[in-house]
N, CA, C and O atoms as a CHARMM CRD file, in Angstrom:
* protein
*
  372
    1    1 UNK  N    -37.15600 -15.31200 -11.96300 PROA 1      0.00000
    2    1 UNK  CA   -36.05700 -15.76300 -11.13100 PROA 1      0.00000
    3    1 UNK  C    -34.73200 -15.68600 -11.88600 PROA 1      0.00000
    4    1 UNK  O    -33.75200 -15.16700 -11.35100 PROA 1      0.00000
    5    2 UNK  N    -34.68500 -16.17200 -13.07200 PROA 2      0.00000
    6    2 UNK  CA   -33.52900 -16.17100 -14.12700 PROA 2      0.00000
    7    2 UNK  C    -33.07300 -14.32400 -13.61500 PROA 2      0.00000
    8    2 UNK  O    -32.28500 -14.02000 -12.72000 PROA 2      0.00000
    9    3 UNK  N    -33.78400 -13.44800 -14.42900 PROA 3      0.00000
   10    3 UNK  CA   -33.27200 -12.59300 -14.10500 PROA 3      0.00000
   11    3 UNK  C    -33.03400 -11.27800 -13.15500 PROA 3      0.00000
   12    3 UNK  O    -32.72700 -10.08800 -13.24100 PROA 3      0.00000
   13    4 UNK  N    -33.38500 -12.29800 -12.17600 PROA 4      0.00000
   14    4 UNK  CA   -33.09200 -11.37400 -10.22200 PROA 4      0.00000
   15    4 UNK  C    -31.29900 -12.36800 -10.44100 PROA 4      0.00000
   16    4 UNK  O    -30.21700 -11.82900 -10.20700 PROA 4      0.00000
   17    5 UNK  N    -31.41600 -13.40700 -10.78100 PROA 5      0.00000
   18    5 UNK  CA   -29.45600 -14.16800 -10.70600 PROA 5      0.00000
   19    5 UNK  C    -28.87600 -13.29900 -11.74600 PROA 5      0.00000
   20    5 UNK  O    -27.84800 -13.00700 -11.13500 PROA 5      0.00000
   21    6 UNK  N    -28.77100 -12.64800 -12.90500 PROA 6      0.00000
   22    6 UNK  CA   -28.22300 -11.61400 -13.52500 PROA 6      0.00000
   23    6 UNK  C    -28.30900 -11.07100 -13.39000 PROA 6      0.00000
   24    6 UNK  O    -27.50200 -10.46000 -14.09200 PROA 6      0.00000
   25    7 UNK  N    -29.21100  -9.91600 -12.42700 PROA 7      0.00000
   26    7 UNK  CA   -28.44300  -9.10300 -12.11700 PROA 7      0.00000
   27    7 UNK  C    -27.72300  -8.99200 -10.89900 PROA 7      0.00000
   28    7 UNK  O    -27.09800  -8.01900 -10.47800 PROA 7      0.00000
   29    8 UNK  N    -27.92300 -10.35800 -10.26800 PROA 8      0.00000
   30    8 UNK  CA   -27.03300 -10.58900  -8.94200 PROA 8      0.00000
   31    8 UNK  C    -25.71700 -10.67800  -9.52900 PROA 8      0.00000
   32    8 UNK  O    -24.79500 -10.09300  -8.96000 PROA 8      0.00000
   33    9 UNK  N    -25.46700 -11.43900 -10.76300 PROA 9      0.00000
   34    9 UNK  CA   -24.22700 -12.11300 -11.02100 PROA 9      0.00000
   35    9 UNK  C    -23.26800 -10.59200 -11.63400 PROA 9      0.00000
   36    9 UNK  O    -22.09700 -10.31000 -11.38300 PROA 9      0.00000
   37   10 UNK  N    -24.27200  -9.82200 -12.49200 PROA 10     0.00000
   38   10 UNK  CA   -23.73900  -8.65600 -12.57900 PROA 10     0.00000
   39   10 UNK  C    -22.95400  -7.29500 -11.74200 PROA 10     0.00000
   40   10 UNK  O    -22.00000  -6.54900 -11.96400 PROA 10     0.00000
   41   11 UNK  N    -24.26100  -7.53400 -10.36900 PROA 11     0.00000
   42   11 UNK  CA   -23.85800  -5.89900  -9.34500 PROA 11     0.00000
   43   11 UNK  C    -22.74400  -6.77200  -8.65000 PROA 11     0.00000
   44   11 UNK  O    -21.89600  -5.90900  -8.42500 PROA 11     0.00000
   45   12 UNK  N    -22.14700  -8.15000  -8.09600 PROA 12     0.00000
   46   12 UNK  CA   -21.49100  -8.32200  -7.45200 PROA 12     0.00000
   47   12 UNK  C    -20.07000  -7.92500  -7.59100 PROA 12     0.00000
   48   12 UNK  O    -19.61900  -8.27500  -6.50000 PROA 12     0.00000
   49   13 UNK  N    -19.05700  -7.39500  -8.27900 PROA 13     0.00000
   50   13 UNK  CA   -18.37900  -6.68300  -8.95100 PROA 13     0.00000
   51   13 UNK  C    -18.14700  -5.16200  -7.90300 PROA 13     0.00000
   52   13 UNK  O    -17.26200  -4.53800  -7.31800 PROA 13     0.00000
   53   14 UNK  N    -19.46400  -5.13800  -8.14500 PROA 14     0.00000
   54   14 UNK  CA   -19.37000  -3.88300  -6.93700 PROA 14     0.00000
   55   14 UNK  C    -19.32100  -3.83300  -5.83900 PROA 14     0.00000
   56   14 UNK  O    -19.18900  -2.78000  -5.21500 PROA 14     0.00000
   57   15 UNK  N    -19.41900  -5.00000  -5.31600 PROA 15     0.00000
   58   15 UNK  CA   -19.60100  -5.33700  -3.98400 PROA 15     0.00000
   59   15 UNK  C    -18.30900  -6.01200  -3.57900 PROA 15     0.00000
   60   15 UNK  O    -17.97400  -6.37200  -2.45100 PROA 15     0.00000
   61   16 UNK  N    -17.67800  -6.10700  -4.67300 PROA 16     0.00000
   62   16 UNK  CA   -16.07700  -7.05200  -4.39400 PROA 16     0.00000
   63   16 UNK  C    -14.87300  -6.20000  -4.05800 PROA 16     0.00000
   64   16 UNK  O    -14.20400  -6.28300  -5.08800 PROA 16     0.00000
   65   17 UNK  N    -14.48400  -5.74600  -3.56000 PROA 17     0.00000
   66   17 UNK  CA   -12.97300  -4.74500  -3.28500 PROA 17     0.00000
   67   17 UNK  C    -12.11700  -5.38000  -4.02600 PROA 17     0.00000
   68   17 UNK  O    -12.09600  -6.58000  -3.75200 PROA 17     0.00000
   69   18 UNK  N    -11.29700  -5.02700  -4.97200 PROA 18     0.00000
   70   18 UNK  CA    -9.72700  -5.55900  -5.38700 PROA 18     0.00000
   71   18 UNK  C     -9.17500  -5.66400  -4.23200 PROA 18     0.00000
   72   18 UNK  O     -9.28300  -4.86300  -3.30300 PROA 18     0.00000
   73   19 UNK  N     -8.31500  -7.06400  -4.26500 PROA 19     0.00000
   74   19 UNK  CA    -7.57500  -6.95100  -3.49400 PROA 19     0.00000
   75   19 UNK  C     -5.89000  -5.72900  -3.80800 PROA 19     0.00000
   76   19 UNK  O     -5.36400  -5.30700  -4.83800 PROA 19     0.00000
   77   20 UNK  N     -5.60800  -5.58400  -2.49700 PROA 20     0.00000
   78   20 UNK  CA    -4.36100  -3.96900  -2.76000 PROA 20     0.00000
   79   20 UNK  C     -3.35600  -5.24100  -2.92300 PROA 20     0.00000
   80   20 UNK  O     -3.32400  -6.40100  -2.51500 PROA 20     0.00000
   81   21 UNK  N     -2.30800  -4.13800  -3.99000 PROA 21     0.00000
   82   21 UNK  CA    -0.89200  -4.55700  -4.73400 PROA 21     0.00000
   83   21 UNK  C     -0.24700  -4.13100  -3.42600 PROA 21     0.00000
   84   21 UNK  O     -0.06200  -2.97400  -3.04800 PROA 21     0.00000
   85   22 UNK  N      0.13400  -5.51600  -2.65800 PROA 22     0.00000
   86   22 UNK  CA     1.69600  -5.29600  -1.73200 PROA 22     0.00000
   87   22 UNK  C      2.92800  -5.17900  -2.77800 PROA 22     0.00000
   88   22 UNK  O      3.21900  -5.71600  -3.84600 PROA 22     0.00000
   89   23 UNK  N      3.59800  -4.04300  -1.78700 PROA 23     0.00000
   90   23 UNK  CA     4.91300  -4.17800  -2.22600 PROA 23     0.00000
   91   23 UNK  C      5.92300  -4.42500  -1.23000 PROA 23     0.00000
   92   23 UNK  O      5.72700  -3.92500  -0.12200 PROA 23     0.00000
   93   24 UNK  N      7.12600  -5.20400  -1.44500 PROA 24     0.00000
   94   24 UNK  CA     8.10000  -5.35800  -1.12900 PROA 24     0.00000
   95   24 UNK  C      9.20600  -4.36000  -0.72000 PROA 24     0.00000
   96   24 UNK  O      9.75800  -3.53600  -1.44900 PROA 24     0.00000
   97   25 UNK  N      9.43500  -4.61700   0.70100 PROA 25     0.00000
   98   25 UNK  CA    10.64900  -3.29600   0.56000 PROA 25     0.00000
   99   25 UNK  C     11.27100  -3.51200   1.62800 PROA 25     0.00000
  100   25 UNK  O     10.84400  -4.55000   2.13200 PROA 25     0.00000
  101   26 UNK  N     12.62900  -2.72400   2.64400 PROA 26     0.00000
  102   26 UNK  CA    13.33800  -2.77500   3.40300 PROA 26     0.00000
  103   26 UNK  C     13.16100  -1.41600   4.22000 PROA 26     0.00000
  104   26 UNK  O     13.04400  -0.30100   3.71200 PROA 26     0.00000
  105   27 UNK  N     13.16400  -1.65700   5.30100 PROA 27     0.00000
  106   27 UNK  CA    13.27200  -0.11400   5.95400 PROA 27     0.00000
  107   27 UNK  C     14.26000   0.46700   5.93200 PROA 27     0.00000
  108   27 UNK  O     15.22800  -0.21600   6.26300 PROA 27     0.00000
  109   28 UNK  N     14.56700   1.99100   5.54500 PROA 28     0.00000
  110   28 UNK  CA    15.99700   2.38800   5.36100 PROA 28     0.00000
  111   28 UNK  C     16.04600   3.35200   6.90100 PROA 28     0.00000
  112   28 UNK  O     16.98400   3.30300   7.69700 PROA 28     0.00000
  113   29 UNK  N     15.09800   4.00000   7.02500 PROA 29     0.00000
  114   29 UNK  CA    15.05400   5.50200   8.10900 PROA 29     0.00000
  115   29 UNK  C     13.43800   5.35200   8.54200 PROA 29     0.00000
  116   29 UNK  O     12.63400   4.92800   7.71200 PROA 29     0.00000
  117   30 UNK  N     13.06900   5.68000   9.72900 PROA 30     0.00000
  118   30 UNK  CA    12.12200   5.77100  10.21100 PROA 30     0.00000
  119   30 UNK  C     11.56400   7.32000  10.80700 PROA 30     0.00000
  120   30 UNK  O     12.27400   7.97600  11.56800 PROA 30     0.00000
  121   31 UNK  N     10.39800   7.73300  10.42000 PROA 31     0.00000
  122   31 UNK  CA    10.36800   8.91200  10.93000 PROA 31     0.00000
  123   31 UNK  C      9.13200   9.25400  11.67500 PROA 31     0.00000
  124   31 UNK  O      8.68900  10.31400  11.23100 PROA 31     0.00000
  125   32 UNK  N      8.38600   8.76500  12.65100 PROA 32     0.00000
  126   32 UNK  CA     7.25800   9.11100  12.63300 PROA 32     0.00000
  127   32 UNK  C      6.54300  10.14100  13.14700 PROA 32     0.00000
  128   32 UNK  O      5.34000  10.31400  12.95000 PROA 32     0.00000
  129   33 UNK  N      7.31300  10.89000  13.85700 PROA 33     0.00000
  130   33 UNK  CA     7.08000  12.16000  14.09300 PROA 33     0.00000
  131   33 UNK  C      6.96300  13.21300  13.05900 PROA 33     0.00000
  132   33 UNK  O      6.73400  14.38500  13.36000 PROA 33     0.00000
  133   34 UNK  N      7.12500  12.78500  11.78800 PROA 34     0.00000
  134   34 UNK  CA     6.93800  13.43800  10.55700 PROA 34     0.00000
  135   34 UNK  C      6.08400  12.48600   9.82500 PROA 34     0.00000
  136   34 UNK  O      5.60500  13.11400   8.88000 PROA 34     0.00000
  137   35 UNK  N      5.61300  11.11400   9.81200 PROA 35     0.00000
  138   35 UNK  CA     4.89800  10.48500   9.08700 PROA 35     0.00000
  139   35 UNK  C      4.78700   9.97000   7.97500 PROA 35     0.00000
  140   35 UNK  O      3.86300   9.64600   7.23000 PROA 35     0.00000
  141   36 UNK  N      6.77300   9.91600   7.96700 PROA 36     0.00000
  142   36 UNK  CA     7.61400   9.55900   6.65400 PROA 36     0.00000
  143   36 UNK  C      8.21400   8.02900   7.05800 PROA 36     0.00000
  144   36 UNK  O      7.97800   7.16100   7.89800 PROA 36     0.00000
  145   37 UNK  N      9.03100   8.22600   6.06200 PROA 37     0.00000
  146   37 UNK  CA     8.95900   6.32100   6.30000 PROA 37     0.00000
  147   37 UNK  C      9.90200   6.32600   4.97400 PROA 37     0.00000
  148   37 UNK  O      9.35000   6.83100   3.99700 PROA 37     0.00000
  149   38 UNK  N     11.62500   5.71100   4.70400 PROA 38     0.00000
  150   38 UNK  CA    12.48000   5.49900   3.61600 PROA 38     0.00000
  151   38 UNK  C     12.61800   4.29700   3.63800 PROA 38     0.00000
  152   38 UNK  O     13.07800   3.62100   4.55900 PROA 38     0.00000
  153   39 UNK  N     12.02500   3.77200   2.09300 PROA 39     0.00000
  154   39 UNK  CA    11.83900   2.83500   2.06700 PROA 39     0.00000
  155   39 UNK  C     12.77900   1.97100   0.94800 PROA 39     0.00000
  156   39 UNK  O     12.63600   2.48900  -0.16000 PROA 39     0.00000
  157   40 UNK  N     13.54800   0.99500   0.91600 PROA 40     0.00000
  158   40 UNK  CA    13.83000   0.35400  -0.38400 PROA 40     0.00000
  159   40 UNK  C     13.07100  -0.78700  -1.09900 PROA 40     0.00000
  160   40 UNK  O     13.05500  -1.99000  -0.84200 PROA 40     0.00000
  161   41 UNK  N     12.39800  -0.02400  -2.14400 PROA 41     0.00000
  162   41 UNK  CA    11.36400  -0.94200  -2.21600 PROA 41     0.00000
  163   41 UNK  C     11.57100  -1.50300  -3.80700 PROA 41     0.00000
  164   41 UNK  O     12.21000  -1.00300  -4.73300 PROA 41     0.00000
  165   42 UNK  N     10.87300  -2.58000  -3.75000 PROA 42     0.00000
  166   42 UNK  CA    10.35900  -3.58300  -4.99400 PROA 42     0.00000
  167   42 UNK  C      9.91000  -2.52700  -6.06700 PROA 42     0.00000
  168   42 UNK  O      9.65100  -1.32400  -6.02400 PROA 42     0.00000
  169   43 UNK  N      9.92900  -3.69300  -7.25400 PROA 43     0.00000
  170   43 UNK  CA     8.79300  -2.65500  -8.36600 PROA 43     0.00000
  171   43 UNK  C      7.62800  -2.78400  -7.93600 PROA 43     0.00000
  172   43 UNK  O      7.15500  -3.89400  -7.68700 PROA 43     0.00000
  173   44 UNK  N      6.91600  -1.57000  -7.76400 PROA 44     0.00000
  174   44 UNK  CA     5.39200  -1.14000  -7.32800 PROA 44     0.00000
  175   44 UNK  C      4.66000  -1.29100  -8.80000 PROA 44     0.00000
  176   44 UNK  O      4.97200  -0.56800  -9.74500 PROA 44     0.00000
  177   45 UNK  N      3.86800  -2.09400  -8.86400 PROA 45     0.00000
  178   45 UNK  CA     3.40400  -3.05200  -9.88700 PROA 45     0.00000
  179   45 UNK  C      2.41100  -1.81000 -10.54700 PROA 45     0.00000
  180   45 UNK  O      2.46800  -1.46600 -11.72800 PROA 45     0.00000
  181   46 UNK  N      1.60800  -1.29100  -9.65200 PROA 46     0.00000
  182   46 UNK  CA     0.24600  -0.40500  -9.61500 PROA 46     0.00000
  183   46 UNK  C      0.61300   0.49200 -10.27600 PROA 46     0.00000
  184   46 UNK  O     -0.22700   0.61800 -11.16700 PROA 46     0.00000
  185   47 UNK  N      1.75600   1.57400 -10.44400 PROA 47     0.00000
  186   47 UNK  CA     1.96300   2.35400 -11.16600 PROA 47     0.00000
  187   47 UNK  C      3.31300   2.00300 -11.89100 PROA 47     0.00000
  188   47 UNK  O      4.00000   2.84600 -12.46800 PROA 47     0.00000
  189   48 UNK  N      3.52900   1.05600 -11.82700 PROA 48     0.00000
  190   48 UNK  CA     4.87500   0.94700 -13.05900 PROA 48     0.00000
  191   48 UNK  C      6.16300   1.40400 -12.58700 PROA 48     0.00000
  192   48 UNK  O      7.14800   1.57100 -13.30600 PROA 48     0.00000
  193   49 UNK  N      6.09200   1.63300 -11.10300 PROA 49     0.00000
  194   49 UNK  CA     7.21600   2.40500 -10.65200 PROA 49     0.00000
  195   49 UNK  C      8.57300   1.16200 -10.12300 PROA 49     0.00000
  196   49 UNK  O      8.36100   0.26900  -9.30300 PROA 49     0.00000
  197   50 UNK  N      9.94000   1.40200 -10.82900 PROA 50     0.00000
  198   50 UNK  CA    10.96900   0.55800 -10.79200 PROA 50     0.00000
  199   50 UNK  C     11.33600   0.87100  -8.92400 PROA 50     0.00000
  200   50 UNK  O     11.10300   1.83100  -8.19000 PROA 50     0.00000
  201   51 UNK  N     12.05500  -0.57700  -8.68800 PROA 51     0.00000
  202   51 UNK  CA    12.63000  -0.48700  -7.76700 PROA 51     0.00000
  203   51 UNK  C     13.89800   0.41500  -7.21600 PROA 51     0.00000
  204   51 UNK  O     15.04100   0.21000  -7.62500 PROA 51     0.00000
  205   52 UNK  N     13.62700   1.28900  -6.38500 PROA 52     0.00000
  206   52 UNK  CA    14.73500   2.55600  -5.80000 PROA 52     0.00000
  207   52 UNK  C     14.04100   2.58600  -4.09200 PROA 52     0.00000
  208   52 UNK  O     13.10600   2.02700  -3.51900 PROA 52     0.00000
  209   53 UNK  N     14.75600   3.24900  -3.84900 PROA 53     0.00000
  210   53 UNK  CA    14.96300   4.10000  -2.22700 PROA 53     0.00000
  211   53 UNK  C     14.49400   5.11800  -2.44500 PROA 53     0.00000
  212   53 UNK  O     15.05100   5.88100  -3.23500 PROA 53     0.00000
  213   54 UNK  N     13.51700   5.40300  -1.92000 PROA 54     0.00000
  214   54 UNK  CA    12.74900   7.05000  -1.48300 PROA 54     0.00000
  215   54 UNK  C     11.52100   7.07300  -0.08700 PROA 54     0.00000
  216   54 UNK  O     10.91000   6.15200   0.45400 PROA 54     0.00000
  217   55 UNK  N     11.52400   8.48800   0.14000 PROA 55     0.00000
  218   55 UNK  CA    10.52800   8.44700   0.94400 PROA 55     0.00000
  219   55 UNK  C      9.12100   8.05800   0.99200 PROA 55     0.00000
  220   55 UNK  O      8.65000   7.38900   0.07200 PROA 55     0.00000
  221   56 UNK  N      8.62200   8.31400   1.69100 PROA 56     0.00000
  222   56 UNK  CA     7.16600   8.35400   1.41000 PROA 56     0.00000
  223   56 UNK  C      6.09900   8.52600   2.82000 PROA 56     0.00000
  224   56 UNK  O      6.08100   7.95000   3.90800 PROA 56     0.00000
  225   57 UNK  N      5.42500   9.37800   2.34000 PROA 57     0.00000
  226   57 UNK  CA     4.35700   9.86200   3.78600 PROA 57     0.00000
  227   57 UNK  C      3.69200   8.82900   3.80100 PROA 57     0.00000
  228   57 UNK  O      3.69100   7.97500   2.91400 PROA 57     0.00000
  229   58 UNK  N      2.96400   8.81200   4.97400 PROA 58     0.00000
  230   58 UNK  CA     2.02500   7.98300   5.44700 PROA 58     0.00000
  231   58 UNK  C      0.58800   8.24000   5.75100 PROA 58     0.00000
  232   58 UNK  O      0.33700   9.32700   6.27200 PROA 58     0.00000
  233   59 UNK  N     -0.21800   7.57000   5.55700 PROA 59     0.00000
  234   59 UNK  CA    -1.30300   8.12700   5.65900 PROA 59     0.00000
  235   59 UNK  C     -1.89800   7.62500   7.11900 PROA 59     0.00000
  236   59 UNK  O     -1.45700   6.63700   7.70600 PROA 59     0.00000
  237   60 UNK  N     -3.14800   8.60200   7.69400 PROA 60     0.00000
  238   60 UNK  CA    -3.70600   8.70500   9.18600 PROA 60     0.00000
  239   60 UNK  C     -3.48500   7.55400   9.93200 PROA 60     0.00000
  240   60 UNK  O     -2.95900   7.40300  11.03500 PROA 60     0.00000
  241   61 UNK  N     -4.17200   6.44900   8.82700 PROA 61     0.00000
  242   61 UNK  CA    -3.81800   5.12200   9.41900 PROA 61     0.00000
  243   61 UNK  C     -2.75900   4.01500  10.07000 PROA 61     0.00000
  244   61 UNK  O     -2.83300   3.15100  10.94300 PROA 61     0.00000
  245   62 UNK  N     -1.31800   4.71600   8.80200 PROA 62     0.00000
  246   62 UNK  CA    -0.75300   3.17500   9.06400 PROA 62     0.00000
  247   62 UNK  C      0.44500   3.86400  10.15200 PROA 62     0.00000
  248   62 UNK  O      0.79700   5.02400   9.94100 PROA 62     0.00000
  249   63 UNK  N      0.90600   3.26800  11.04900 PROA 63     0.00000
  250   63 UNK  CA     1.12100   3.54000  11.90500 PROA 63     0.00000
  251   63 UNK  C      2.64100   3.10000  11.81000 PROA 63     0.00000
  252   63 UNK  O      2.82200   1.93000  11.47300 PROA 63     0.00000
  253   64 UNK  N      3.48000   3.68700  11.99900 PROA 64     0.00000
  254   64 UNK  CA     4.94100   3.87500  12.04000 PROA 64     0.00000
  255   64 UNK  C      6.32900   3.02600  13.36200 PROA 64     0.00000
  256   64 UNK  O      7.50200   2.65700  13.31300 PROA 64     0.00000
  257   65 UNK  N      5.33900   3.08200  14.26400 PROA 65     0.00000
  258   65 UNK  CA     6.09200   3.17000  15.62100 PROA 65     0.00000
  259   65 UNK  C      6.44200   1.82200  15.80400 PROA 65     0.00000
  260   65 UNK  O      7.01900   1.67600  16.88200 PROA 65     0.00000
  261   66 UNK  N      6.30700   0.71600  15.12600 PROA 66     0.00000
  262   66 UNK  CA     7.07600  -0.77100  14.94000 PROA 66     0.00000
  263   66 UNK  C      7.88000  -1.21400  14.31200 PROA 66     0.00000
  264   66 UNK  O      8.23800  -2.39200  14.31200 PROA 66     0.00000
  265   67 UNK  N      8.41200  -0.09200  13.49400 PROA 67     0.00000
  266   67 UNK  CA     9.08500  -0.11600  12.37600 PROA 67     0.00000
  267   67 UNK  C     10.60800   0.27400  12.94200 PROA 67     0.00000
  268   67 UNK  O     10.90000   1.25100  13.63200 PROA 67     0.00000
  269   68 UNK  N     11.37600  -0.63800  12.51300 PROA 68     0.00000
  270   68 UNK  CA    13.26400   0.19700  12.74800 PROA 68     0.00000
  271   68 UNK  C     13.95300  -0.37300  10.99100 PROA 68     0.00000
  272   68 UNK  O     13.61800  -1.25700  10.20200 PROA 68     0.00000
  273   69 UNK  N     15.05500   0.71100  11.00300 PROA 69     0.00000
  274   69 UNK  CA    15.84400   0.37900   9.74800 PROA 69     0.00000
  275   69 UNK  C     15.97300  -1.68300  10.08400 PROA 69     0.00000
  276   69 UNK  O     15.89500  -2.44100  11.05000 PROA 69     0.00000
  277   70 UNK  N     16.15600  -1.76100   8.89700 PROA 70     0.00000
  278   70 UNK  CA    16.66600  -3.11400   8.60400 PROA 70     0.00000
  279   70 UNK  C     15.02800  -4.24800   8.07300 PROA 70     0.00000
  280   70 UNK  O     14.91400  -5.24500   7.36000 PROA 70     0.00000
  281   71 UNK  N     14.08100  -3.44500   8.83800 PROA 71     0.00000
  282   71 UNK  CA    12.75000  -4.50000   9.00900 PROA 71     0.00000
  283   71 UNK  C     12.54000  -4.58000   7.56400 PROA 71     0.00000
  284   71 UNK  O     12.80500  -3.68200   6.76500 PROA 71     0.00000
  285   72 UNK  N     11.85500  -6.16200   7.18600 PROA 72     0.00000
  286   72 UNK  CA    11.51900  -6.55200   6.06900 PROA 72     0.00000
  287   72 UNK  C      9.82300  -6.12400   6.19600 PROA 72     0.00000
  288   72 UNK  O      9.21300  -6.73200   7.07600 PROA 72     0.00000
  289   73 UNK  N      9.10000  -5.20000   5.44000 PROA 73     0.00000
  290   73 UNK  CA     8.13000  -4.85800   5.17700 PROA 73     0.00000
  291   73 UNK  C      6.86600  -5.03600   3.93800 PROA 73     0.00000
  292   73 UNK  O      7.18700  -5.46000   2.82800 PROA 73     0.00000
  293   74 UNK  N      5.91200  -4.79400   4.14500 PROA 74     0.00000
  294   74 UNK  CA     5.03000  -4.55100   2.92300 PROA 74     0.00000
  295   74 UNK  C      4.08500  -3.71100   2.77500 PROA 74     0.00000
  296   74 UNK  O      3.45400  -3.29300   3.74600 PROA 74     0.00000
  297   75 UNK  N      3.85100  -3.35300   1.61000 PROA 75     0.00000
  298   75 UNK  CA     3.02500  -1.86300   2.17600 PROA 75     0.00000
  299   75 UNK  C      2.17500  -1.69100   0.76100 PROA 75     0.00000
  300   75 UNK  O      2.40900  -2.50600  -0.13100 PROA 75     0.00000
  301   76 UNK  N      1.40300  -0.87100   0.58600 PROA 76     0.00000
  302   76 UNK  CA     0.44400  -0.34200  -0.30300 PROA 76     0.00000
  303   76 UNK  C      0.39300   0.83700  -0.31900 PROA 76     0.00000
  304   76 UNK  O      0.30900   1.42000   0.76200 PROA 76     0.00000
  305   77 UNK  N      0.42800   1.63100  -1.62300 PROA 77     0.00000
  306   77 UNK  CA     0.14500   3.22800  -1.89200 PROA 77     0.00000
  307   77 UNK  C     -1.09000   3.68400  -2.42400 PROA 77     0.00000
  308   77 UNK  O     -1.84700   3.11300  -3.20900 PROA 77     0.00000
  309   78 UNK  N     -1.17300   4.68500  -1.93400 PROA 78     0.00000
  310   78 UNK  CA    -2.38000   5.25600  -3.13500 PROA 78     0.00000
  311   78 UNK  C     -2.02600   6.97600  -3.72100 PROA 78     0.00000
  312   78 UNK  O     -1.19000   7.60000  -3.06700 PROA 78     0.00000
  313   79 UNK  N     -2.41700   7.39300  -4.45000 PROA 79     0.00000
  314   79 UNK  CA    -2.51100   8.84300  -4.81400 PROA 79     0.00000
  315   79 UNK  C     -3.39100   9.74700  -4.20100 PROA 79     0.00000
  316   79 UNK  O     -4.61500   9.73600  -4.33600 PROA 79     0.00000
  317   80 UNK  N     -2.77300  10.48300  -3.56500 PROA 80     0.00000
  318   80 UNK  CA    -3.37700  11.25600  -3.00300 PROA 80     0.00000
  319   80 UNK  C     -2.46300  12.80100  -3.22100 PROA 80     0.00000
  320   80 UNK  O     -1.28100  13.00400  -2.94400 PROA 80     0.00000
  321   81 UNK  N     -3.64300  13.91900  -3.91000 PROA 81     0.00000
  322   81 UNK  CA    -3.61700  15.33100  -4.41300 PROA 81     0.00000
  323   81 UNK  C     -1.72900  15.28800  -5.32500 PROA 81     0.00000
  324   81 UNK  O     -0.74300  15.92600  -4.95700 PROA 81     0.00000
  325   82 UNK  N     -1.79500  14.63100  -6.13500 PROA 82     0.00000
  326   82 UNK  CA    -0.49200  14.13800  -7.03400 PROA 82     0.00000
  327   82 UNK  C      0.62200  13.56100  -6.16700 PROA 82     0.00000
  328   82 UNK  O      1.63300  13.70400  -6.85500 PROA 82     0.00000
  329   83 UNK  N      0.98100  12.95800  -4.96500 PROA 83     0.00000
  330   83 UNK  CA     1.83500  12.09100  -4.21700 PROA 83     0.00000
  331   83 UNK  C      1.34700  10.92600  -3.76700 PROA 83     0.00000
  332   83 UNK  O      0.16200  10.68700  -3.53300 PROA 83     0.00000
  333   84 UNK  N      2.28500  10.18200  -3.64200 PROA 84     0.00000
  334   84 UNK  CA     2.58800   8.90600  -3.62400 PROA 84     0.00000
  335   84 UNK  C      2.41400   8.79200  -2.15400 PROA 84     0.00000
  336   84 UNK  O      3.41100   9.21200  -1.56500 PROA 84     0.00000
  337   85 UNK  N      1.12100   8.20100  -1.07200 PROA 85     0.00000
  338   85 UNK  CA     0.98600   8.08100   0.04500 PROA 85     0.00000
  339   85 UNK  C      0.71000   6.42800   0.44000 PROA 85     0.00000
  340   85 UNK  O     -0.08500   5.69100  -0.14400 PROA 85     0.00000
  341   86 UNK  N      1.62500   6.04300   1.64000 PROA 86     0.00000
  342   86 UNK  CA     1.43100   4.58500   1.99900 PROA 86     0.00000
  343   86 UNK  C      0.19000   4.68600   2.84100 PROA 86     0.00000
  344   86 UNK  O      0.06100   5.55900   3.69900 PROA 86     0.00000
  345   87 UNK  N     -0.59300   3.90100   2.61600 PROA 87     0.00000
  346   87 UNK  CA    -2.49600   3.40300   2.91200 PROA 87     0.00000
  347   87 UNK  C     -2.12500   2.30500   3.72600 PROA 87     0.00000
  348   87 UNK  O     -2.97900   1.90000   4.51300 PROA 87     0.00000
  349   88 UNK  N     -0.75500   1.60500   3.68800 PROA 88     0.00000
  350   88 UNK  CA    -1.08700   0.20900   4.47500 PROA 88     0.00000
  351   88 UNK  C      0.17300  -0.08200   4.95000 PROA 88     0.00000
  352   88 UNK  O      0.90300   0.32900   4.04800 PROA 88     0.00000
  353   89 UNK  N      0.92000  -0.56900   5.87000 PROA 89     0.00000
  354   89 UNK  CA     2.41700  -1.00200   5.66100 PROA 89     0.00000
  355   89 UNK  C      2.32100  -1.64300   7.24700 PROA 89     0.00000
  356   89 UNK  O      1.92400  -1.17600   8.31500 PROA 89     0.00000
  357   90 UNK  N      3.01300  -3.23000   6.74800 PROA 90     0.00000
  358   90 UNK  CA     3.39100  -4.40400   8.16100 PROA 90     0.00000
  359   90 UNK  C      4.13200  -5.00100   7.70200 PROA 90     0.00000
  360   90 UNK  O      4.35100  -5.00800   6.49100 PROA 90     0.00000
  361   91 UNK  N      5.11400  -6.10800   9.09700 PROA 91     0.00000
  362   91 UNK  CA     5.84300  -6.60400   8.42900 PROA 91     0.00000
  363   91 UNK  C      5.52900  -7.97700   7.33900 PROA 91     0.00000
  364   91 UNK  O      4.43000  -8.48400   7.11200 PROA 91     0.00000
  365   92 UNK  N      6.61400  -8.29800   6.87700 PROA 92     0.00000
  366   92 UNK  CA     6.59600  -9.27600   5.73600 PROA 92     0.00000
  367   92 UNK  C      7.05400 -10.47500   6.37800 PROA 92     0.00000
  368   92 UNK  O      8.19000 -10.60100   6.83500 PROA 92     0.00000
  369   93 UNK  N      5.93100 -11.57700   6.41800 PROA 93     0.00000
  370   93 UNK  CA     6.55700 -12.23100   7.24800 PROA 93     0.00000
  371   93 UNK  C      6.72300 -13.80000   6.33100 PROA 93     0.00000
  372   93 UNK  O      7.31300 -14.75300   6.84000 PROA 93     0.00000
């Protein structure tokens, strides 16, 4: 019994998702007919990246069409084939 709980206490790790690094940002331009999205955003913790204004595609999921300049947002990236793609983005409330 001792060790069926080690290796429970061990595989669970794998079974846990990190939770995703929100970031902070402002909507500058909305595009979703292109699946872009200008964002002014926070330091993005995940890759070390300082706070600036740039674009950024979107991925299948997160969906664009609630979004206008000015909205206070949050969002998550991932890498995808060497670019910087948003995986998640709602508002910040």
């Amino acid at each position: 019994m001792k060790y069926l709980f080690a290796i429970a206490v061990l595989a669970f790790p794998l079974f846990v998702r990190a939770a995703p690094d929100w970031t902070l940002a402002v909507v500058v331009k909305v595009e979703p007919e292109n699946a872009r999205v200008l964002l002014n955003h926070q330091r993005i913790k995940s890759i070390g990246m300082e706070p600036m204004t740039m674009p950024f595609k979107v991925s299948n999921g997160a969906s664009l069409v609630a979004f206008k300049p000015g909205d206070k947002v949050r969002f998550t990236v991932i890498d995808k084939n060497d670019h910087l793609v948003i995986d998640a983005i709602e508002a910040d409330r």
